[in-house]
DRENGUDREN-264597 format. One record per residue: x, y, z of N, C-alpha, C in turn. Coordinates in pm, whole numbers, padded with zeros to 5 digits, always signed. Example, Ala and Ser with C-alpha at 12.3 -4.5 7.8 and 13.67 -1.06 7.14 Angstrom:
2
+01319-00569+00780+01230-00450+00780+01320-00330+00780+01285-00225+00708+01367-00106+00714+01290+00003+00787
This chain:
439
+02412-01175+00292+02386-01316+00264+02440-01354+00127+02617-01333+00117+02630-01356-00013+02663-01527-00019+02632-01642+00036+02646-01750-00010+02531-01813-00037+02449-01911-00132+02361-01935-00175+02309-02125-00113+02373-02208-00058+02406-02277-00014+02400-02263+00149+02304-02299+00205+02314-02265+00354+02248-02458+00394+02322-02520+00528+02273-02649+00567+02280-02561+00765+02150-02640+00723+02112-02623+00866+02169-02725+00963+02209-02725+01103+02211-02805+01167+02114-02809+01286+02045-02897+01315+01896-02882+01369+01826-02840+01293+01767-02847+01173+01671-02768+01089+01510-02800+01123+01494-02915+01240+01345-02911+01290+01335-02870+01402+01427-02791+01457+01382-02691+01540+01297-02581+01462+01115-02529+01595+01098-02466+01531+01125-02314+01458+01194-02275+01542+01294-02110+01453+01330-02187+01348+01432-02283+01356+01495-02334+01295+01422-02384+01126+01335-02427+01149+01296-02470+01039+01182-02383+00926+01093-02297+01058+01107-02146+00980+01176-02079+00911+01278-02101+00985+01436-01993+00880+01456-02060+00740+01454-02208+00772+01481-02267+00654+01411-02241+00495+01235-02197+00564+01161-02197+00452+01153-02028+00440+01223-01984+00478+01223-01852+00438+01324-01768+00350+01457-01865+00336+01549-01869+00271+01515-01957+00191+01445-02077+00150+01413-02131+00017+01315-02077-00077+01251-01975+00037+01184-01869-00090+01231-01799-00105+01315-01752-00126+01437-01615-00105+01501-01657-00230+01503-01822-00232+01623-01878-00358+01726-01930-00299+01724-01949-00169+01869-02016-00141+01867-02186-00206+02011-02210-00168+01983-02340-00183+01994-02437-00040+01904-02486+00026+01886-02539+00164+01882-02705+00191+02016-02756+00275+02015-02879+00338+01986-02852+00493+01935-02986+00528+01954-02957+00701+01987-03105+00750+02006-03096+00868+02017-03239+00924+01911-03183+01121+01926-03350+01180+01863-03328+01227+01839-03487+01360+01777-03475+01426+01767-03635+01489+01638-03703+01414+01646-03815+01431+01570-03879+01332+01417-03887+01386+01418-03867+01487+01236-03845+01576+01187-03748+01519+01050-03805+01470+00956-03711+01382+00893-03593+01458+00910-03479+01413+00856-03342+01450+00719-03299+01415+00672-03232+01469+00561-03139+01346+00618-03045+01265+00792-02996+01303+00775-02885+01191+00842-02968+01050+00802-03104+01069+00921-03147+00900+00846-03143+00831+00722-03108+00839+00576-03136+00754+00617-03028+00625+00624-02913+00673+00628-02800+00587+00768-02786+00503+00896-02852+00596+01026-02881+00547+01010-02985+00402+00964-03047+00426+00900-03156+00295+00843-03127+00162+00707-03065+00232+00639-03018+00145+00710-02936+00036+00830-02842+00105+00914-02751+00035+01002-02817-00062+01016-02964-00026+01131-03019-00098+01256-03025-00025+01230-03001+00054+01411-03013+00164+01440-03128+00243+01524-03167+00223+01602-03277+00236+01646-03275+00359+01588-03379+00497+01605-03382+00631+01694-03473+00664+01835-03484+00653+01919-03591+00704+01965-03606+00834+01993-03701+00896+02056-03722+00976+02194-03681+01022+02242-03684+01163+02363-03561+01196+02488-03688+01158+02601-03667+01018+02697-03687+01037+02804-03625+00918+02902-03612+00949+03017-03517+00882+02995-03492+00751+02947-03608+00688+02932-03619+00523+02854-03510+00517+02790-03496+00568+02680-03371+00498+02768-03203+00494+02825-03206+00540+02916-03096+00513+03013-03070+00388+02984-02982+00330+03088-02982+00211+03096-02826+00183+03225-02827+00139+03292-02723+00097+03184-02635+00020+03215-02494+00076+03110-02408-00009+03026-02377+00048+02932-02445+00157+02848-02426+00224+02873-02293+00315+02696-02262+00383+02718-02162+00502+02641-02235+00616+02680-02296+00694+02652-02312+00821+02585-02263+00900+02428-02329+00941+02374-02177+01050+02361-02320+01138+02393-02301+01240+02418-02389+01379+02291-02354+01468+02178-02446+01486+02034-02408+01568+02107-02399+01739+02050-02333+01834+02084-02266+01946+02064-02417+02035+02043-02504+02006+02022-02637+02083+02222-02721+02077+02281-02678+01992+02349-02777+01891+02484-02658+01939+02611-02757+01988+02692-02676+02005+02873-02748+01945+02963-02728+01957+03088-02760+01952+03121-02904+01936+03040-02997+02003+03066-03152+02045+03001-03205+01932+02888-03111+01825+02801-03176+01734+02895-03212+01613+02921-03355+01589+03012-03389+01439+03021-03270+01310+02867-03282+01306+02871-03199+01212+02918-03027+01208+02920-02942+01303+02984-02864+01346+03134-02863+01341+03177-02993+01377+03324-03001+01449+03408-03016+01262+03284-03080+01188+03385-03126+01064+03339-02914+01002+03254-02855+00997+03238-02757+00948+03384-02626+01008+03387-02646+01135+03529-02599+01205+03628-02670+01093+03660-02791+01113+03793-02837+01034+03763-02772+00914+03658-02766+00817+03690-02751+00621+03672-02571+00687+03640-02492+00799+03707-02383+00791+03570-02291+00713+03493-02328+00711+03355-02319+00637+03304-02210+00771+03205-02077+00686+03115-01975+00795+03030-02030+00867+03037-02074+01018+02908-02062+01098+02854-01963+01148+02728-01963+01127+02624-01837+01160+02539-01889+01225+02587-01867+01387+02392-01885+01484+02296-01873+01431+02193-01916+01478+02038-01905+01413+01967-01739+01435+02014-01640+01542+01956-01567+01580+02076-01413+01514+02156-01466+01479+02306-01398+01364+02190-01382+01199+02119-01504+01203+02116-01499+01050+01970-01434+01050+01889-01451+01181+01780-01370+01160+01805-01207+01147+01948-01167+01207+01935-01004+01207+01962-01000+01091+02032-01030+01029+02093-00999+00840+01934-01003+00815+01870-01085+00828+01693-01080+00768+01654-00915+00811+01636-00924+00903+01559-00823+00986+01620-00642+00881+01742-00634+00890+01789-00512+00850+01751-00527+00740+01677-00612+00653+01638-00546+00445+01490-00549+00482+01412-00538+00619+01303-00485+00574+01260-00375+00681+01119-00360+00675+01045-00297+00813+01018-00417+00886+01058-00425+00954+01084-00539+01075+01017-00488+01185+00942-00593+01248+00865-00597+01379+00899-00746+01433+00949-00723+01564+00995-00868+01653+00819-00858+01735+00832-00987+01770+00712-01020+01918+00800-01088+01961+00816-01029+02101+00883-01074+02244+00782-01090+02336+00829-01158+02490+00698-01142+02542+00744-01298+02621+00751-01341+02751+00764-01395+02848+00617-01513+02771+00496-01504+02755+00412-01591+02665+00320-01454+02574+00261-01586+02514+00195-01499+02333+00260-01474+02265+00353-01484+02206+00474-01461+02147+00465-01556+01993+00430-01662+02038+00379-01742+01873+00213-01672+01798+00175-01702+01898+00001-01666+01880+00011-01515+01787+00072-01404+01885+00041-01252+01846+00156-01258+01693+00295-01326+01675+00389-01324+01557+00249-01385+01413+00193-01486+01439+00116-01534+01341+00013-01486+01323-00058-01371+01446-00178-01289+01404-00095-01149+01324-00010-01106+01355+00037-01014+01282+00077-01010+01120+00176-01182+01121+00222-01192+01009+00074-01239+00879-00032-01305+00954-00160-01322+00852-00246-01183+00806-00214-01086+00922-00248-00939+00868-00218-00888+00746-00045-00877+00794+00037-00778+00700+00039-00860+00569+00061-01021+00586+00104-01046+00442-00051-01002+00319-00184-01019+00403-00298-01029+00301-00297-00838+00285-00202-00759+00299-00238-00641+00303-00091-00578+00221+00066-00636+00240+00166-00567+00162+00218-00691+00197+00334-00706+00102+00444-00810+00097+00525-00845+00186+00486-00976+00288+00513-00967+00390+00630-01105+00418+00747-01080+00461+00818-01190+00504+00753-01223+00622+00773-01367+00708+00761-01371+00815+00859-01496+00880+00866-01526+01057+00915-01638+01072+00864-01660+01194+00774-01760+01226+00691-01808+01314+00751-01924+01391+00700-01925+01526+00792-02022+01666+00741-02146+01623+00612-02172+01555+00545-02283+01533+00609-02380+01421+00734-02322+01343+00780-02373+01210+00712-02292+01119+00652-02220+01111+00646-02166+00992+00681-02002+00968+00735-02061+00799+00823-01922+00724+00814-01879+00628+00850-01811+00581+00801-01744+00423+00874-01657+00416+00957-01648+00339+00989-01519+00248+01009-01434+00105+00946-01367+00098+00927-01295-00019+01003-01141-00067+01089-01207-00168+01154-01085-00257+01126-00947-00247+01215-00890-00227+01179-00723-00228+01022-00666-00146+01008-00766-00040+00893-00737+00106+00917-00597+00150+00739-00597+00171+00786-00479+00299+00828-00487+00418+00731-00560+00477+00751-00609+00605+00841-00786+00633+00878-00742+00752+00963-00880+00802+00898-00893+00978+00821-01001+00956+00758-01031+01097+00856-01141+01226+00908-01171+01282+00953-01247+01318+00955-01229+01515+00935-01408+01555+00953-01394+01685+01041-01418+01735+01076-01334+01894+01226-01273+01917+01201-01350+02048+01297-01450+02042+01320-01506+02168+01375-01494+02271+01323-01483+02455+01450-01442+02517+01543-01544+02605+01507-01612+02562+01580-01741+02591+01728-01713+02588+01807-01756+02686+01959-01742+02678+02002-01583+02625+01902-01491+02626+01901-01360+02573+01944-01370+02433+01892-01455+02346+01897-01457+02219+01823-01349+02092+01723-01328+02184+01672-01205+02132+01743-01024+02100+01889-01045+02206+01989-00929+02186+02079-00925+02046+02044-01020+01971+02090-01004+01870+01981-00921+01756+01867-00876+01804+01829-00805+01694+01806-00678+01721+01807-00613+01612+01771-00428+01603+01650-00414+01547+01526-00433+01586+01405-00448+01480+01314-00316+01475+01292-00253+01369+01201-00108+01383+01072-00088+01481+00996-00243+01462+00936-00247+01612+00940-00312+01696+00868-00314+01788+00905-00450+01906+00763-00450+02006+00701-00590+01957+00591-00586+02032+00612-00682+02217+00602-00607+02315+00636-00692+02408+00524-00731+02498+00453-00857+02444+00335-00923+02544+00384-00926+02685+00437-00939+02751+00454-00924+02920+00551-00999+02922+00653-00976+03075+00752-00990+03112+00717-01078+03279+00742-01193+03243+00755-01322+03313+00919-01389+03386+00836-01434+03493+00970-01516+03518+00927-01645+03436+01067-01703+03368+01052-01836+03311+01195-01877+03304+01196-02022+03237+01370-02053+03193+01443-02063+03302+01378-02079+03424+01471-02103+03590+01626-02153+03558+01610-02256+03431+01770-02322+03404+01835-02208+03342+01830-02110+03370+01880-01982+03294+01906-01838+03346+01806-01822+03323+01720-01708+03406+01770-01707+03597+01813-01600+03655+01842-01615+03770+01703-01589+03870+01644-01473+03817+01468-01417+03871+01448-01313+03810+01347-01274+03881+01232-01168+03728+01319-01068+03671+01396-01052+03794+01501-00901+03741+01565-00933+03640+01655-01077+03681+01712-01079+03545+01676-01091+03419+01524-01146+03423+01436-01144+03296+01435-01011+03238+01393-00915+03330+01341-00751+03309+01446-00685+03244+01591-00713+03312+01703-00670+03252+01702-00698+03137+01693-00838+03077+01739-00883+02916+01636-00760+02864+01505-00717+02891+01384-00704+02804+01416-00548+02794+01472-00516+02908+01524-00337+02876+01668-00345+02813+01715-00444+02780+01817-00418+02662+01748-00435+02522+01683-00479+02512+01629-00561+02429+01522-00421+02395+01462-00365+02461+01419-00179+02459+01476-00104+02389+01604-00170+02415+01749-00059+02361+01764-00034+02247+01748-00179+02182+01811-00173+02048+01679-00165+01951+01549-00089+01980+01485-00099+01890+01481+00041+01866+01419+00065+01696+01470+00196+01603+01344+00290+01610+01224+00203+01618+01124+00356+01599+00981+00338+01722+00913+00237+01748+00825+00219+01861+00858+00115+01908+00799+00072+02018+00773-00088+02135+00580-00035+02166+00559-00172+02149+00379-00187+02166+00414-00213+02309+00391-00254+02410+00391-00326+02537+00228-00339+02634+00273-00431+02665+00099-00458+02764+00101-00373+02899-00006-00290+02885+00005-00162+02992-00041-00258+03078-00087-00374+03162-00107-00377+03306+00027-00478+03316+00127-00476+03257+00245-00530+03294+00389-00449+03396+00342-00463+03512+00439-00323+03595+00586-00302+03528+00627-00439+03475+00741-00446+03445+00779-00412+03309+00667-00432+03249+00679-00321+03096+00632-00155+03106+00559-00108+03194+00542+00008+03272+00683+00022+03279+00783-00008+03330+00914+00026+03406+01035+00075+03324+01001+00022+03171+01097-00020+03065+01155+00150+03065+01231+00209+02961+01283+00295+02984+01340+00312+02800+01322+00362+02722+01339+00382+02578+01481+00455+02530+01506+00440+02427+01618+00556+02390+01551+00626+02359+01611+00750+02322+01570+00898+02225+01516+00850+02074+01395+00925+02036+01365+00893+01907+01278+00808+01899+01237+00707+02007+01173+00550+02013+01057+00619+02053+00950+00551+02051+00800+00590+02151+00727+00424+02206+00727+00465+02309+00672+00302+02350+00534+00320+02377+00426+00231+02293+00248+00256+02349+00248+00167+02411+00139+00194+02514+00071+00098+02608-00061+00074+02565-00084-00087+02542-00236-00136+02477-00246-00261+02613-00413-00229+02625-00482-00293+02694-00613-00227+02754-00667-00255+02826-00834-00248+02833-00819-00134+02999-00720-00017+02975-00753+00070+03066-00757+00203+03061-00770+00300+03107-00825+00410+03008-00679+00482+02994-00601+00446+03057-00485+00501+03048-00380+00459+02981-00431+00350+02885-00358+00292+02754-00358+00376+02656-00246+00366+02561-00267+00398+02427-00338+00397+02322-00327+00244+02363-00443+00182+02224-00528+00083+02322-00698+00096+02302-00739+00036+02410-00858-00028+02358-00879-00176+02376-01086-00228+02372-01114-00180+02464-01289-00165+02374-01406-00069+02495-01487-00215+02410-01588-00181+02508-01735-00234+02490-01716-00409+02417-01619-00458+02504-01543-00627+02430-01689-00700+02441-01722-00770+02335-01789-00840+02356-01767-01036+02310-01755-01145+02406-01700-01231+02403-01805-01334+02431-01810-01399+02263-01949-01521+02269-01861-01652+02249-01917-01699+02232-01895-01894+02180-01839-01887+01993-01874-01764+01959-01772-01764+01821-01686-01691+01797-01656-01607+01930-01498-01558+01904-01547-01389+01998-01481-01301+01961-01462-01179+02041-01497-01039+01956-01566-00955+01985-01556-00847+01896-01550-00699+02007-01471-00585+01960-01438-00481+02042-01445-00365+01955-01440-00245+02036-01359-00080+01955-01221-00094+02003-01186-00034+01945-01045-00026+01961-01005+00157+01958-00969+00184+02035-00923+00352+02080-00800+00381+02067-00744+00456+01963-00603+00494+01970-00592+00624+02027-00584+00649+02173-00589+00783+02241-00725+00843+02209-00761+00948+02136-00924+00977+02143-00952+00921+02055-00897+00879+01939-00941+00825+01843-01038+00712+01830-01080+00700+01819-01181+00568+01745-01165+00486+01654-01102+00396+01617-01033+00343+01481-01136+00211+01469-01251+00185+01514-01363+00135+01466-01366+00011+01555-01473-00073+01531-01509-00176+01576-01429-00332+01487-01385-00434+01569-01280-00526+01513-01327-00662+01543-01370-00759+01490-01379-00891+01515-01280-00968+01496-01267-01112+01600-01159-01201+01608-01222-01300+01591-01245-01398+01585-01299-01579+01578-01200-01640+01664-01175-01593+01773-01061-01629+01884-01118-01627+01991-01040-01687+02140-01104-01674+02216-01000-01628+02330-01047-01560+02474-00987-01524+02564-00944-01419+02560-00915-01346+02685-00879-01224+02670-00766-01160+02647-00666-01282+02617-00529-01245+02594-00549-01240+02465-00655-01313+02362-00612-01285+02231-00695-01142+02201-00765-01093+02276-00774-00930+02229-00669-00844+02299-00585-00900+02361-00447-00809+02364-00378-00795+02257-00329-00936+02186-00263-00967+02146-00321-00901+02022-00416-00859+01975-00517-00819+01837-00470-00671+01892-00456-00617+01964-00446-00474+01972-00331-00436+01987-00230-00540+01978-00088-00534+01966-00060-00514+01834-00120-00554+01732-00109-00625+01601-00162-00498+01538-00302-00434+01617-00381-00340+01526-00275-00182+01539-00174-00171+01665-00145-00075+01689-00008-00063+01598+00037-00160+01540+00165-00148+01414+00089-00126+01337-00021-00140+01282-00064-00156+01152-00095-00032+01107-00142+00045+01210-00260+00177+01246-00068+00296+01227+00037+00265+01296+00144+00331+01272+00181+00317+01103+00189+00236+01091+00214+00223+00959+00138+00214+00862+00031+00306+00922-00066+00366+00817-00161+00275+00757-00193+00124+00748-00270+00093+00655-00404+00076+00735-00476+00101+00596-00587+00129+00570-00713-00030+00666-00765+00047+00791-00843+00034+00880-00929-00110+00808-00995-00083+00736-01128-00198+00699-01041-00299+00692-00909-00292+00595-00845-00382+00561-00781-00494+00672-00736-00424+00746-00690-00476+00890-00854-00569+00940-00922-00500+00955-01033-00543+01014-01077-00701+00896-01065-00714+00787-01102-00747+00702-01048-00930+00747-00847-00883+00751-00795-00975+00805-00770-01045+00919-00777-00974+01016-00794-01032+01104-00956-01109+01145-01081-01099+01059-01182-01195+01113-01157-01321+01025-00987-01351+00972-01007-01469+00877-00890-01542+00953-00854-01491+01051-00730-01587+01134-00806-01731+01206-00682-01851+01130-00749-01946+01189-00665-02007+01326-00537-01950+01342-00471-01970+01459-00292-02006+01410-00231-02099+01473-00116-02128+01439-00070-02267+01534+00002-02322+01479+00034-02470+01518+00063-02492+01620-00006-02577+01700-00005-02622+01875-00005-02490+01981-00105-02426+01891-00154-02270+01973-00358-02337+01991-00404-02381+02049-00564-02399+02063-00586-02469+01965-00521-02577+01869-00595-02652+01812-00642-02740+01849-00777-02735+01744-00888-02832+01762-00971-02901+01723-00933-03016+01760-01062-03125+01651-01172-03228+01720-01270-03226+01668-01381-03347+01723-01309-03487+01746-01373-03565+01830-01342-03675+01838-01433-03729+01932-01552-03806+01831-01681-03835+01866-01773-03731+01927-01819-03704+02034-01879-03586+02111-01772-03488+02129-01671-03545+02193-01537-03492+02288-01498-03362+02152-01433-03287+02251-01362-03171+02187-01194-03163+02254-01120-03207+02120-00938-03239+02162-00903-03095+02116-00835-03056+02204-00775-02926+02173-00645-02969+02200-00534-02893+02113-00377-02940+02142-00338-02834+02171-00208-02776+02273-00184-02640+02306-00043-02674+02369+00033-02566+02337+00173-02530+02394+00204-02517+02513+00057-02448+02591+00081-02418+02736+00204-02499+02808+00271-02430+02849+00386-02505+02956+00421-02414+03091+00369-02280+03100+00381-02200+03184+00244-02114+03264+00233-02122+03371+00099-02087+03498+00042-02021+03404+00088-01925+03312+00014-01791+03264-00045-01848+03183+00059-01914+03099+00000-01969+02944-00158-02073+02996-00137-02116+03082-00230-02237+03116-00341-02170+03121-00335-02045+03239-00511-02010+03240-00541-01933+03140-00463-01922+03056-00497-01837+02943-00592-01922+02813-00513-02037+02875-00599-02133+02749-00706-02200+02819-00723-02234+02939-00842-02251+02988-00927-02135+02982-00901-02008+02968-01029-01913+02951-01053-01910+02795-00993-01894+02780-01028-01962+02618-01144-02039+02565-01098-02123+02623-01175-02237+02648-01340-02231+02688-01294-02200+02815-01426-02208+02880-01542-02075+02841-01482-01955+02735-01527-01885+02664-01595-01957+02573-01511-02047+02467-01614-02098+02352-01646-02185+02382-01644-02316+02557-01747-02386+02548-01817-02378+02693-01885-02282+02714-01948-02245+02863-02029-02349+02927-02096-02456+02863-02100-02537+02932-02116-02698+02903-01913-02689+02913-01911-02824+02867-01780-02854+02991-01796-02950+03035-01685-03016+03128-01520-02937+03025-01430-02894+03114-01278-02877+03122-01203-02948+03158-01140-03093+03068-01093-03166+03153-00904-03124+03054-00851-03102+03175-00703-03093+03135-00617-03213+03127-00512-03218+03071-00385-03327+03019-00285-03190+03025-00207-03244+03125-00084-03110+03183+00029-03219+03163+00093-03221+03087+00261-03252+03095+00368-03130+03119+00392-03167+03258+00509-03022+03324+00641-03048+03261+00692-02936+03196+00798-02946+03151+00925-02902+03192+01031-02994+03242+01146-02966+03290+01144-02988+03418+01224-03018+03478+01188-03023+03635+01209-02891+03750+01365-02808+03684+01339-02681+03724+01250-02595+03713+01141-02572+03564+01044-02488+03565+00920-02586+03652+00901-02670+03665+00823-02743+03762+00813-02684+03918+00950-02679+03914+00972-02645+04086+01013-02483+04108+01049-02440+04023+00989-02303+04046+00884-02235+04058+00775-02303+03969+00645-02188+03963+00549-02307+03982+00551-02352+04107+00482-02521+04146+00349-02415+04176+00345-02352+04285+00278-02298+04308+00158-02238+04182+00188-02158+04129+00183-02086+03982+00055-02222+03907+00182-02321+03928+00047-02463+03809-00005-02518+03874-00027-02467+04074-00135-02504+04098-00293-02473+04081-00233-02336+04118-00340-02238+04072-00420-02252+03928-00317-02250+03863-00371-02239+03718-00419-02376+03664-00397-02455+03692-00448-02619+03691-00613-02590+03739-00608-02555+03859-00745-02585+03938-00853-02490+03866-00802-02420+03762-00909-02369+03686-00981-02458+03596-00972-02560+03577-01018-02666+03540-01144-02741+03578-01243-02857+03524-01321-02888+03628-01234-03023+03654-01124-03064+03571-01072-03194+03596-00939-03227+03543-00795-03252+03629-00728-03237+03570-00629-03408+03577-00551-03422+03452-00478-03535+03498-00363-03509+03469-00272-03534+03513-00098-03498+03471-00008-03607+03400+00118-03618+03285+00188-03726+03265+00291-03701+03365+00401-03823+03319+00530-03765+03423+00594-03630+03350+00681-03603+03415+00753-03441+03381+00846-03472+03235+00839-03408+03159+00935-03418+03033+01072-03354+03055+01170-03396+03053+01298-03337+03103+01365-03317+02957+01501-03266+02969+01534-03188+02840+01692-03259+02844+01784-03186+02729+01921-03250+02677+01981-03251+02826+01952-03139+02839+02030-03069+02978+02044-03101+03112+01845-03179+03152+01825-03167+03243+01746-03287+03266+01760-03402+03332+01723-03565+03305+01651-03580+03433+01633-03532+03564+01609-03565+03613+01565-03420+03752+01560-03441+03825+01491-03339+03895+01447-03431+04090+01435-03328+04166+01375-03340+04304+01220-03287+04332+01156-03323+04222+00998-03312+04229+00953-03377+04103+00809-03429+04151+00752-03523+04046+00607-03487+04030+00549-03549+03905+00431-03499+03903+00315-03485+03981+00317-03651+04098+00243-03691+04164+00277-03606+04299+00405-03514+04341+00401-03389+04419+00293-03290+04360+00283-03239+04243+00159-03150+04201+00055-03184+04174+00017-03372+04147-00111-03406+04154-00178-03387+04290-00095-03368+04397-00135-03422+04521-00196-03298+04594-00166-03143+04556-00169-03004+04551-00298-02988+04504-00370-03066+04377-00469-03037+04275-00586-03030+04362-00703-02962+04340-00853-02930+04404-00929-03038+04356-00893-03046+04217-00972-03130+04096-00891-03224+03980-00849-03337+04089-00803-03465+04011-00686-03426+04047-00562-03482+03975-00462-03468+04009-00350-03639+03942-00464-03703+03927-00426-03852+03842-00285-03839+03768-00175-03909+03743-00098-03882+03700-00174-04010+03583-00096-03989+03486-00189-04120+03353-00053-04150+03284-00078-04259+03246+00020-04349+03139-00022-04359+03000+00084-04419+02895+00031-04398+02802-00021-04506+02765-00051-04634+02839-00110-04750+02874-00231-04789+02920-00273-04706+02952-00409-04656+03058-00466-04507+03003-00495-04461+02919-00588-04322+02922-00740-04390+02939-00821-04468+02988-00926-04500+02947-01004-04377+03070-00953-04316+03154-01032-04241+03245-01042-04098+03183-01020-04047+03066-01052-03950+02975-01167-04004+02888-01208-04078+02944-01321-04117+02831-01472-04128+02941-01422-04094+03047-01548-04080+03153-01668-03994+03112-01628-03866+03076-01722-03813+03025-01772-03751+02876-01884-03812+02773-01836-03808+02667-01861-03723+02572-01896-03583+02687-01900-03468+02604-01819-03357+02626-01679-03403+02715-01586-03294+02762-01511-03252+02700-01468-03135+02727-01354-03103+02611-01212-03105+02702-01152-03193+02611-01005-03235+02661-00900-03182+02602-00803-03090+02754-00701-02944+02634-00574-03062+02703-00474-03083+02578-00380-03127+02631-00257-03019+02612-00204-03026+02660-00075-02900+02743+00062-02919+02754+00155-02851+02667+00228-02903+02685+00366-02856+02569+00504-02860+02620+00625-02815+02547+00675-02907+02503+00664-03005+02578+00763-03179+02526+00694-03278+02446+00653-03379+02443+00598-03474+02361+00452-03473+02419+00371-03418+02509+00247-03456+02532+00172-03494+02403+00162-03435+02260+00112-03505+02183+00100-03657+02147+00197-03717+02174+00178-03872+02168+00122-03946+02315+00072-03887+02393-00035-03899+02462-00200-03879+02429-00202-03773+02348-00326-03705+02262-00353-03833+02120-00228-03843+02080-00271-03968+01986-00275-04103+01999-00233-04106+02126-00278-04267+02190-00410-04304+02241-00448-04130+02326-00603-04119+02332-00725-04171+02194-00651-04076+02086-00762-04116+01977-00777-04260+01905-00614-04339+01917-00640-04448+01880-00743-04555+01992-00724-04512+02108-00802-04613+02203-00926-04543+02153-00986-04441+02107-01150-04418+02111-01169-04468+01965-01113-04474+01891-01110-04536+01742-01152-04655+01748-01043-04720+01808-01055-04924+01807-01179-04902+01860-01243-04794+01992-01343-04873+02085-01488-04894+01974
């Protein structure tokens, strides 16, 4: 990284704008550009002092290094004038490996959990040794002469084959990305290359057949963590209240003590024993781990949650069958008995109609669900299924809602309402609070 001068293009993407603040603590010097629709990750871009412009040629100047976000290709001005002045472009997932090789590096991969388990790891390591990190949510950090470098490894477009990371935690192997992705195999394939190139362990979720299947180089050791006796690293005796989760944790006969989370569901004590089983390799000291992890408060549009009057608004990423009942058990863990009423915005119309089935199921875990229309992408505008095809599937509701009409979320006024979602469902969530505000 010998140029000091790096402009992002897309810099509120969230990798994207992670990277950014991880190189302005590093000392670079950082521009970005961007579309002018407000994000959640410009919050932290700001705060830093970085300068969010808009996409046109001027912003390019001689000297610069170019990192081009994975959304943004050839046709983008600003690209096309960086080609003409002849200036370095560096992909976004190019400039994460140059990161990755100056430290002890651990990727989280993983079909879902992949933000959740990167930000329970990186709040570990940093309160314990000097920790870089770069989080899916927008957030980044990096620090001088670190030990560790945390970052999440995407497999999107197999973007994740660009790194070599010492570990590699892999939450489970999903079909997803239908606009991409051909089927599971071809998913499985990217994830056993992606096996390939790592240098010393892989964590993986033992009831995943398809991480069972993976296949290592020489020198590597892959553990299996999860809650069976034939895991590596395993919870015994989980115990899961209304303030979060507490377990043992077993590394083979070992006993490496009892661990509290302030989390909920049972994916986030996977995801904690993903986290505890790097930590426990790399030697540090047990209480300490334990210490940090009962102070995790979560990570951005992963289960957040705020009051609003009686009601309980939770905001969440969910966009995929798995992710969904994962956050409804969650849920219905820390509030056992309070109405589940869901806000599902399906995202894309191909992942819609691939795993229709999938968000039926996982919908009807709900006691009440309502849907927006489908959020479609640069790529993909339109589609041969609609929401009111999967409202019509639903056990429990199925309402498609406008952002004109939420007044039927206000039926009951002690429910907790999870809204869901990859595309804009948040400005549905804040149209909700202004109608309960005025009322």
């Amino acid at each position: 990284m010998e140029k000091t001068n790096y402009h992002f293009v897309g810099i509120k993407g969230t990798g994207m704008s992670a990277l950014a603040l991880v190189l302005h603590d590093l000392g670079y010097s950082i521009t970005g550009s961007d579309i002018a629709k407000t994000t959640f990750t410009q919050q932290g871009l700001e705060q830093a002092g970085i300068t969010i412009q808009e996409f046109v040629a001027a912003n390019i100047q001689a000297g610069q290094t170019v990192i081009a976000g994975n959304a943004f290709d050839e046709h983008n001005v600003e690209l096309q004038e960086a080609q003409k002045l002849g200036l370095p472009i560096v992909k976004y997932p190019e400039m994460v490996e140059k990161l990755v090789q100056k430290y002890t590096s651990i990727g989280v991969a993983g079909a879902h959990g992949k933000t959740s388990t990167t930000g329970l790891l990186a709040h570990v390591l940093q309160g314990i040794a000097p920790t870089s990190y770069l989080i899916g949510d927008g957030t980044g950090r990096g620090v001088k002469d670190g030990q560790f470098f945390v970052f999440e490894a995407d497999e999107y477009r197999r973007h994740f084959l660009a790194y070599h990371p010492d570990y590699l935690i892999m939450t489970n192997i999903d079909f997803d990305h239908p606009d991409y992705f051909k089927d599971l195999q071809d998913v499985q394939a990217a994830f056993q290359t992606a096996a390939n190139q790592v240098q010393k362990a892989i964590f993986a979720w033992g009831d995943d057949p398809h991480l069972r299947q993976l296949q290592v180089p020489a020198g590597v050791k892959i553990y299996y963590y999860g809650l069976q006796d034939d895991d590596d690293l395993r919870a015994a005796k989980i115990q899961r209240t209304t303030k979060g989760s507490s377990f043992e944790v077993w590394y083979q006969d070992q006993n490496l003590g009892r661990f509290e989370i302030p989390l909920f569901g049972e994916h986030n004590v996977l995801n904690t024993l993903a986290v505890i089983g790097v930590s426990h390799l790399e030697q540090l000291d047990h209480s300490l781990i334990q210490r940090e992890l009962a102070t995790f408060t979560g990570v951005k549009r992963r289960y957040s949650e705020q009051k609003l009057g009686q009601q309980i608004i939770i905001d969440d990423y969910a966009h995929h069958p798995s992710e969904i009942k994962a956050t409804l058990d969650a849920a219905r863990q820390q509030y056992p008995d309070r109405k589940l009423v869901a806000v599902f915005q399906p995202h894309t119309y191909s992942r819609t109609k691939a795993l229709f089935d999938g968000f039926v199921s996982s919908l009807d875990q709900a006691d009440e669900v309502f849907l927006t229309e489908i959020f479609g992408s640069i790529r993909e505008q339109a589609g041969q299924i609609s929401s009111t095809d999967l409202g019509a599937k639903l056990k429990h509701g199925g309402q498609v809602l406008t952002l004109s009409d939420l007044t039927p979320l206000q039926a009951d006024p002690k429910a907790v309402i999870i809204f869901m979602g990859a595309g804009d469902i948040q400005k549905y969530e804040v149209a909700y609070r202004q109608l309960v505000t005025r009322a």
